[in-house]
C-alpha positions as CSV (number, residue, x, y, z in Angstrom):
1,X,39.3,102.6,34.2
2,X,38.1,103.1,37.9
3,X,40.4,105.6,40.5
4,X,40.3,102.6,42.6
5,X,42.2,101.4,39.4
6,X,44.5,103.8,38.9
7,X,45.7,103.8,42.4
8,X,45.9,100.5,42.4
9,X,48.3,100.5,39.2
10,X,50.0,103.3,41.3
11,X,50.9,101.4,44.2
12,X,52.4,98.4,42.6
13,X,54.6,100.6,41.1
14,X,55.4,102.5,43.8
15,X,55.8,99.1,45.6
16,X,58.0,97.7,42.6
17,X,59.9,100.7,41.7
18,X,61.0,101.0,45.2
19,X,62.3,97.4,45.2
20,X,63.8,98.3,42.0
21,X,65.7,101.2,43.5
22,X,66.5,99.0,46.2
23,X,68.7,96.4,44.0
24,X,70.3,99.3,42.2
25,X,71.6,100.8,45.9
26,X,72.7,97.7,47.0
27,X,74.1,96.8,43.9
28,X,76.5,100.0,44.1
29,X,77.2,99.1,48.2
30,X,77.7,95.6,46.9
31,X,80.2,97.3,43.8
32,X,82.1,99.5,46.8
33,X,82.8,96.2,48.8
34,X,84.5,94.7,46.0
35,X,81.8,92.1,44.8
36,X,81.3,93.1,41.8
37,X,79.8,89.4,41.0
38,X,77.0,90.2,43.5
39,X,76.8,93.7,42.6
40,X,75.8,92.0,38.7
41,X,73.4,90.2,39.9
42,X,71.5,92.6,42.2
43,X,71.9,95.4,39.2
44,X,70.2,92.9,36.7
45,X,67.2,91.8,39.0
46,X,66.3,95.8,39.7
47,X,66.6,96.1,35.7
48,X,63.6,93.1,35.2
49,X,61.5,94.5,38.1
50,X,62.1,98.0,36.5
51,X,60.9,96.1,33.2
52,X,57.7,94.9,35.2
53,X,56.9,98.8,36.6
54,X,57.5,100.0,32.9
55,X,54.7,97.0,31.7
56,X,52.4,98.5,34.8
57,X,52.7,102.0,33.6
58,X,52.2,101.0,30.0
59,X,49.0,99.7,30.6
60,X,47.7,103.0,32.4
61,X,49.2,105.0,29.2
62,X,47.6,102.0,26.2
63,X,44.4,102.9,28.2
64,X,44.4,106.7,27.8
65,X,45.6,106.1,24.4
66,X,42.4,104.3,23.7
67,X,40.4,107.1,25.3
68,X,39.2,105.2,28.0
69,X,38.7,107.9,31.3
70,X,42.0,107.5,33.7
71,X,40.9,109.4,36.4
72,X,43.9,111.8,38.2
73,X,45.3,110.2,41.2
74,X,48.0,111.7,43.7
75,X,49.3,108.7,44.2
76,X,50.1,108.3,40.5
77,X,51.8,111.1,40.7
78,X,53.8,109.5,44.1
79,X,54.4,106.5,41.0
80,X,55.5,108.7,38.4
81,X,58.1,110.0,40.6
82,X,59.1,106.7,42.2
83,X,59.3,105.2,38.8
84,X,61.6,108.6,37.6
85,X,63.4,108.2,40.6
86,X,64.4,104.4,40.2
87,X,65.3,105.0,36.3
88,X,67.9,107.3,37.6
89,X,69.6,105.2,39.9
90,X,69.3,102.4,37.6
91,X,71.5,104.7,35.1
92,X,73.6,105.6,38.1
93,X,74.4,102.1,38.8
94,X,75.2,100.9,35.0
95,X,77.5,103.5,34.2
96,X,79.5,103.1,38.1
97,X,79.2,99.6,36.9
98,X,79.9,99.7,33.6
99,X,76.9,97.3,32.6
């Protein structure tokens, strides 16, 4: 696997993890404003992109796993902690949601 690769990886999920994190805010706003309907929805579509991110990452860590060379990127590092970041709030959300 190329760096080019890697960072690549790295910014869809950066790009997806933050959409993910997005959903899981708006779903607790949404839960606050008494919609808990809409705050459902919004909490269940940042739990499938958060299942796309966690497909993304899998193939970077299948690849290691298969000693193939995944160069050290920054930016995957930036991921990682987008990624981290998102899983929290997604836990957040469920439990002030109870879903």
């Amino acid at each position: 696997m190329t760096k080019e690769e890697v960072q690549l990886l790295a910014f869809k999920i950066i790009a997806n993890a933050g959409e993910a994190l997005d959903c899981f805010y708006n779903a607790v706003l949404l839960y606050k404003g008494s919609n808990e309907d809409e705050a459902l929805k919004k909490l269940n579509r940042g739990k499938e992109i958060l299942n796309e991110v966690h497909n993304l990452q899998t193939e970077l860590i299948q690849a290691e796993a298969n000693n193939e060379e995944v160069p050290y990127s920054l930016i995957m590092t930036h991921a990682q902690d987008h990624l981290n970041s998102a899983i929290n709030w997604e836990r957040m959300a469920s439990l002030l949601l109870k879903n």
